[in-house]
C-alpha positions as CSV (number, residue, x, y, z in Angstrom):
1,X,9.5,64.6,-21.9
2,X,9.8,68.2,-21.5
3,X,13.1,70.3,-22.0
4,X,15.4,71.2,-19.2
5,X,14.7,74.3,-17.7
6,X,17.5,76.5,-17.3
7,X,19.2,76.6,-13.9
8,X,19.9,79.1,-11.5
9,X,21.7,79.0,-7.9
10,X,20.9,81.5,-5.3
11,X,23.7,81.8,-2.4
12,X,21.3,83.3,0.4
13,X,20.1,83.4,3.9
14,X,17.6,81.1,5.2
15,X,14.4,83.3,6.1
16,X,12.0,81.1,8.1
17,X,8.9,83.4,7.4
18,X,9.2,82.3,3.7
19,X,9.2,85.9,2.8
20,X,13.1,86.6,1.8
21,X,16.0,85.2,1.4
22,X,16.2,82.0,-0.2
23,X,12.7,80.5,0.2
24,X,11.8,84.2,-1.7
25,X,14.1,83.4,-4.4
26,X,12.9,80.0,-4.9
27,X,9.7,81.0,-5.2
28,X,10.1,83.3,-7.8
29,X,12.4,80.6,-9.8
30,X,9.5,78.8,-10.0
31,X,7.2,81.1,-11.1
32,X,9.5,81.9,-13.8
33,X,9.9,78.1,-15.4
34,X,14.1,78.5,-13.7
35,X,15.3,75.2,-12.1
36,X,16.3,76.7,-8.4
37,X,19.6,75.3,-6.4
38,X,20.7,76.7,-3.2
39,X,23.7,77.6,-1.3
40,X,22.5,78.4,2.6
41,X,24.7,80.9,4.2
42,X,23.1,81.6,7.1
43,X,19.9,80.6,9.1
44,X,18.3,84.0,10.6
45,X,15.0,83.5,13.1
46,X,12.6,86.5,11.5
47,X,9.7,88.1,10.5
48,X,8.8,91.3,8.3
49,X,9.2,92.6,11.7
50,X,11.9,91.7,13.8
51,X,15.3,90.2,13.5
52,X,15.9,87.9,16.0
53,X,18.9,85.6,15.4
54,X,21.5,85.2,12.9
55,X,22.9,81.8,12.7
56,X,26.0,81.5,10.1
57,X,26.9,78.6,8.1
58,X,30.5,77.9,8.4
59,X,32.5,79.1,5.4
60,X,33.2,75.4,4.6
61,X,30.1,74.3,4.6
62,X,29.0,77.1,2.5
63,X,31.9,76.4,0.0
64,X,31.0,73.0,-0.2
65,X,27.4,73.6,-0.8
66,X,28.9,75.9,-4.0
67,X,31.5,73.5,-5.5
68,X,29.4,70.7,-5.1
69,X,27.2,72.5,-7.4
70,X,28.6,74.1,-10.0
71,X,30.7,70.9,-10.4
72,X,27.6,68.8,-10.8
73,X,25.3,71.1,-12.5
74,X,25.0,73.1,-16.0
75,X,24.2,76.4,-13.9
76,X,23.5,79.1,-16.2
77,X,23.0,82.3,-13.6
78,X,23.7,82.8,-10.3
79,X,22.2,85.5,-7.4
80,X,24.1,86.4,-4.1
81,X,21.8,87.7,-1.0
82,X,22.5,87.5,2.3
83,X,27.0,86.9,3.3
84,X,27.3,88.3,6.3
85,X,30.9,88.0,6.7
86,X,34.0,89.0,5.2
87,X,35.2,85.9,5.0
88,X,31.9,84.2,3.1
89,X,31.9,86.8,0.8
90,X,36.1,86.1,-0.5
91,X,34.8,82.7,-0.4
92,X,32.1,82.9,-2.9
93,X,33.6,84.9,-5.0
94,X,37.2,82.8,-4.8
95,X,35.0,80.1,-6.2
96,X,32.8,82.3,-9.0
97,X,36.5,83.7,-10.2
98,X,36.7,80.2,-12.0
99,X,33.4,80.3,-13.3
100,X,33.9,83.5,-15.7
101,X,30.6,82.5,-17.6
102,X,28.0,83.3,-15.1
103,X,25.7,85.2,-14.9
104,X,26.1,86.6,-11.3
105,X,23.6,89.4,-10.5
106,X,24.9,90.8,-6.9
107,X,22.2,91.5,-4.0
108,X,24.4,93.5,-1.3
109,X,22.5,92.4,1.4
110,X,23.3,94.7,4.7
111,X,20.2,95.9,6.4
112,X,16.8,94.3,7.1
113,X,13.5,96.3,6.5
114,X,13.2,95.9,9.8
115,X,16.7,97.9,10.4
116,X,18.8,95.3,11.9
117,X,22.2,94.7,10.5
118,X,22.9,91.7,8.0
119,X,26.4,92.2,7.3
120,X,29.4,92.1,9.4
121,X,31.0,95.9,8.9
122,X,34.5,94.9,8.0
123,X,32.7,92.8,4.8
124,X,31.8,96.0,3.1
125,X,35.5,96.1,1.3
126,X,35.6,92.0,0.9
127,X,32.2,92.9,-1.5
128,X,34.1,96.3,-2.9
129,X,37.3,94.4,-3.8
130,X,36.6,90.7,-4.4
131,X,32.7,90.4,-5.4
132,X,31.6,93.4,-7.2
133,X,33.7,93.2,-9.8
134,X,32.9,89.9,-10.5
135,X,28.8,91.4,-11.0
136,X,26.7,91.5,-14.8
137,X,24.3,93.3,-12.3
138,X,24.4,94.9,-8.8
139,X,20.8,95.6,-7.1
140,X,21.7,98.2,-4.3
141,X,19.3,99.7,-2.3
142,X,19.9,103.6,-1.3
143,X,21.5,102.5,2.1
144,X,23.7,99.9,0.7
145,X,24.7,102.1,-2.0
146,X,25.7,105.1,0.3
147,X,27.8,102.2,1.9
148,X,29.4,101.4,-0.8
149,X,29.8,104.7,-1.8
150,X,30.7,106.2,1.3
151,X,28.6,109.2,0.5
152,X,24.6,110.4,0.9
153,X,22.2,110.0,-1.9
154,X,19.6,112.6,-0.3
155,X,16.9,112.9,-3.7
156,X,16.0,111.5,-7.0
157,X,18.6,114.1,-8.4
158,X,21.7,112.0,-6.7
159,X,20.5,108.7,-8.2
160,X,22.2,109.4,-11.8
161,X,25.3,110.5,-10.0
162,X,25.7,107.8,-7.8
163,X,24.6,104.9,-10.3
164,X,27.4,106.4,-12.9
165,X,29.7,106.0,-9.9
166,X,28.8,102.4,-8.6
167,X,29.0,101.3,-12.4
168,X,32.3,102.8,-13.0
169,X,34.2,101.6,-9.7
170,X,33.0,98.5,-10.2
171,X,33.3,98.0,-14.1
172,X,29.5,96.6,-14.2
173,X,25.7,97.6,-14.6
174,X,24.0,98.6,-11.7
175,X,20.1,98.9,-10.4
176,X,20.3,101.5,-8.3
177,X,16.7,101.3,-6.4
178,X,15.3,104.1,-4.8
179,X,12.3,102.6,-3.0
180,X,13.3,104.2,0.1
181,X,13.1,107.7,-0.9
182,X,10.0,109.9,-0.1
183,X,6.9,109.8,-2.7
184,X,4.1,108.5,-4.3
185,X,6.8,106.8,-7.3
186,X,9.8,104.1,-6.7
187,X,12.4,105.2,-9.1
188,X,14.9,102.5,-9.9
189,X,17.2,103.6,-12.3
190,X,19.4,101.1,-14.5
191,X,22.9,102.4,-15.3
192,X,24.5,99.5,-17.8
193,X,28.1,98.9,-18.0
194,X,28.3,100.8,-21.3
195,X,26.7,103.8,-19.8
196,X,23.5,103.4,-21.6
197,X,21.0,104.5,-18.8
198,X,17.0,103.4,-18.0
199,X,14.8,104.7,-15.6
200,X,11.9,102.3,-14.2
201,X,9.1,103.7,-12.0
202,X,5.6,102.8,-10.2
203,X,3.5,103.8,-7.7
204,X,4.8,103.1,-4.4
205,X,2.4,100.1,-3.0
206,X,2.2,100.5,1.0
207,X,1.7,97.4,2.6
208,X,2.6,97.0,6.6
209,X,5.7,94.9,7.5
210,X,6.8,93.4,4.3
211,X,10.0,92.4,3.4
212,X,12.3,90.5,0.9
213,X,11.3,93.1,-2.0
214,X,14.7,93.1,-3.3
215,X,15.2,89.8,-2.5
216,X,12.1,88.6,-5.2
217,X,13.4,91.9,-7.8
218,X,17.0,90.6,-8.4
219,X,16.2,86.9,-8.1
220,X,13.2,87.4,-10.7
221,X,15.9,89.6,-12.8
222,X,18.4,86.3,-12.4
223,X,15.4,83.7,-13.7
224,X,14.9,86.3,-17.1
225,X,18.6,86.4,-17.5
226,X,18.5,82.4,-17.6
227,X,16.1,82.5,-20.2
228,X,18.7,84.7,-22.0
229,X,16.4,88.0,-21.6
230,X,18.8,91.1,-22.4
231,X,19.5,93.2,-19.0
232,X,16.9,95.7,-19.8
233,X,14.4,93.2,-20.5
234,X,15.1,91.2,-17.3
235,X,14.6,94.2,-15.4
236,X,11.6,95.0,-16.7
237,X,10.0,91.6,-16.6
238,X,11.4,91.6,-12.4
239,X,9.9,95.1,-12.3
240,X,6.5,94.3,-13.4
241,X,6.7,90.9,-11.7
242,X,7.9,92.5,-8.2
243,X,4.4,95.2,-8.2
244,X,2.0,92.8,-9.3
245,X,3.3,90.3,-6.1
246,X,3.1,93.4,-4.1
247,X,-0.5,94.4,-5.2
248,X,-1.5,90.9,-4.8
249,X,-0.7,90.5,-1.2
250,X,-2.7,88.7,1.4
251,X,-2.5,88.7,5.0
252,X,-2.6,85.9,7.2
253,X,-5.3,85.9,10.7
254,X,-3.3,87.0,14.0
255,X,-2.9,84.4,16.6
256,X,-4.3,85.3,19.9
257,X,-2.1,87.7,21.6
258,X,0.4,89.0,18.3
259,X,1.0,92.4,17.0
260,X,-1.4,93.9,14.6
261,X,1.6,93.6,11.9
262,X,3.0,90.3,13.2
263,X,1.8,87.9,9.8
264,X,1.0,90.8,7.9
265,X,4.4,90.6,6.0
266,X,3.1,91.8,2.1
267,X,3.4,87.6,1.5
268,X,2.6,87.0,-2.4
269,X,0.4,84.6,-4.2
270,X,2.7,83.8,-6.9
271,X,0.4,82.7,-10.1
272,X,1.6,79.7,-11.6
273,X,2.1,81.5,-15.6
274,X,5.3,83.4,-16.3
């Protein structure tokens, strides 16, 4: 009989196109050799391309779905994606508060790449003052940053500046990712809670109407950290992990009558060997 993997929980939203949220994360799990459990926030009807309905999971239901498990199960690392609410965000992290030994990395899921809105607005502080804090590792994209921040991060120049920042509000490392500025390179850059600073950066890989990128980087990042990888070396493993996904793409054929883009969502063939 083989040896346990390690296990990892994923609180997340339920993307039925299999390319974010929780089905993303599971996926990746696997690929990495992690033992995936899941905590369903909400249920959200959508493609790379449009948003269509956001169904949430009653906080109840969502806290039951945690306790349950990290009362049953030797969970070593734990990811947070989609919360939508105020409310399921002091929830979560009521119940992480007595689980100090976690390793929580911290998705601040607000926007889709589609541009529709994931979070409820008055949620933004329940993530500054009762989450955050609670991070070994926050993945912000540049919009969910300048949210958090409350301030612009126009060029790759700002991306030091507002990393130092995020880190020292929130007493914890952060990936700032700064995929959605202009270029040729994605510059992520990895401020760690001792200051120590990394910079990580590939050519940008266009590929039309994909989605749940940072859903795959900071669950991948999660799976290395439940192997016991070091921070820098989880985010390198999620970084080279994320591109080669992306460059491997395939597209799906287009029912009679969809969009040129419609199945075209940057899905990835995720090979079997870690």
């Amino acid at each position: 009989m083989e040896p346990a993997p390690p296990l990892a929980l994923s609180i997340a939203g339920s993307d039925c196109s299999a390319g974010a949220g929780i089905q993303a994360d599971l996926k990746t799990f696997q690929h990495f050799r992690v033992h995936g459990l899941t905590a369903i926030t909400c249920v959200v009807s959508e493609t790379a391309n449009i948003v269509r309905a956001v169904h949430p999971v009653p906080v109840e239901i969502l806290h039951d779905q945690v306790s349950l498990l990290l009362d049953s199960f030797p969970v070593t690392a734990v990811k947070t994606g989609m919360l939508f609410s105020a409310a399921h965000v002091r929830g979560v992290a009521a119940l992480l508060k007595k689980h100090p030994q976690l390793l929580l990395v911290v998705d601040p899921v607000m926007i889709a790449s589609t541009g529709a809105s994931l979070l409820e607005p008055d949620a933004i502080t329940a993530y500054r003052e009762e989450l955050l804090p609670l991070a070994k590792l926050i993945t912000p994209n540049l919009p969910e940053a300048e949210a958090l921040l409350g301030q612009s991060i126009s060029d790759e120049s700002s991306l030091l500046s507002a990393a130092l920042q995020l880190s020292k509000n929130f007493g914890t490392s952060i990936l700032l990712k700064g995929g959605h500025l202009p270029g040729p390179i994605c510059t992520d850059l990895l401020v760690e809670k001792n200051g120590s600073t990394h910079r990580f950066s590939a050519p940008r890989i266009p590929l039309p109407g994909s989605h749940g990128t940072g859903c795959t980087l900071s669950a991948a990042i999660t799976a290395r950290l439940a192997h016991g990888d070091s921070l820098v070396e989880a985010v390198a493993v999620a970084k080279h992990y994320l591109g080669k996904s992306l460059s491997q793409s395939y597209h799906f054929p287009m029912p009679s009558g969809a969009s040129v883009h419609a199945l075209n969502q940057g899905s990835t063939f995720r090979e079997n060997e870690a």
